[in-house]
C-alpha positions in Angstrom: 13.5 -18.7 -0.7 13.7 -19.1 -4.4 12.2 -16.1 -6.6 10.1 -19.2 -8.3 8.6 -20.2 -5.0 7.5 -16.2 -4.3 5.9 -16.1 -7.8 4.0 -19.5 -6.9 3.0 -18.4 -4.0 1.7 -14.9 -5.6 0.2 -17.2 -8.3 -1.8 -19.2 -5.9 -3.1 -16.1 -3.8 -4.4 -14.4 -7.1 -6.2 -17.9 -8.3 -7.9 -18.0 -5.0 -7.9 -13.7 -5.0 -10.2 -15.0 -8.7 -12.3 -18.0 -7.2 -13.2 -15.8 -3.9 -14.9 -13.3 -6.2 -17.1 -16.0 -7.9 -18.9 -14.4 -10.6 -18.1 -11.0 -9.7 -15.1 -9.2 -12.1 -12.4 -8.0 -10.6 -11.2 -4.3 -10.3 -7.6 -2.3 -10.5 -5.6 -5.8 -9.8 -3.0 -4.3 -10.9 -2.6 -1.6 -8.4 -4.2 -4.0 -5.1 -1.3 -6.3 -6.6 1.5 -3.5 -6.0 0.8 -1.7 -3.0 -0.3 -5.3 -1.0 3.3 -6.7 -2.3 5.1 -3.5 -2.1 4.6 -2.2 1.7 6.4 -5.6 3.1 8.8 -5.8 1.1 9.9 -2.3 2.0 9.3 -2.5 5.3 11.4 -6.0 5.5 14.5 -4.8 3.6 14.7 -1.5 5.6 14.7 -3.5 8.6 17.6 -5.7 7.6 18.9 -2.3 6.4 18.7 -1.4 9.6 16.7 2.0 8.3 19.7 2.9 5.8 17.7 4.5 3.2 20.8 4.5 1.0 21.5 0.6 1.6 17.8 -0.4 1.1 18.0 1.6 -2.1 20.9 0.2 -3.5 19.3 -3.5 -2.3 16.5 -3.1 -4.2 17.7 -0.9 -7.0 15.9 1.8 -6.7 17.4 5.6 -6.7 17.5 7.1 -3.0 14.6 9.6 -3.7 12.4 6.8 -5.6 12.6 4.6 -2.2 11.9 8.3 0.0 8.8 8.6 -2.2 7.4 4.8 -1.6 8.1 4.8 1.9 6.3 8.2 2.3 3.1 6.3 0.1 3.1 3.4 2.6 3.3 5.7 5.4 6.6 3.9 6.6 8.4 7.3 7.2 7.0 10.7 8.1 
């Protein structure tokens, strides 16, 4: 999959996110945006990690601690 194809696909999940709502405004996008795309993309690139905190950090370019600190948010680690 093509980085263009995720952002078209993110594109046409927020345009019908905006039509769903009708006249009603929307509220902290921003952060319903993150946390919805975060959590699987964690959870799928320490699985093909297979759980190596140190790989999947590296993969995503994140430092060690910085991925510790998301996967604790998203409840993905205890």
């Amino acid at each position: 999959m093509k980085p263009l194809h995720i952002a078209e696909c993110v594109r046409s999940n927020l345009e019908g996110y905006l039509c769903d709502l009708g006249a009603s405004e929307p509220e902290r996008m921003y952060d319903m945006l993150i946390s919805v795309v975060e959590k699987p993309l964690l959870e799928v690139v320490m699985e093909r990690a297979d759980h190596n905190q140190s790989k999947a950090a590296q993969w995503l370019g994140l430092n060690r601690n910085t991925l510790r600190k998301k996967l604790l948010e998203h409840k993905l680690i205890d």
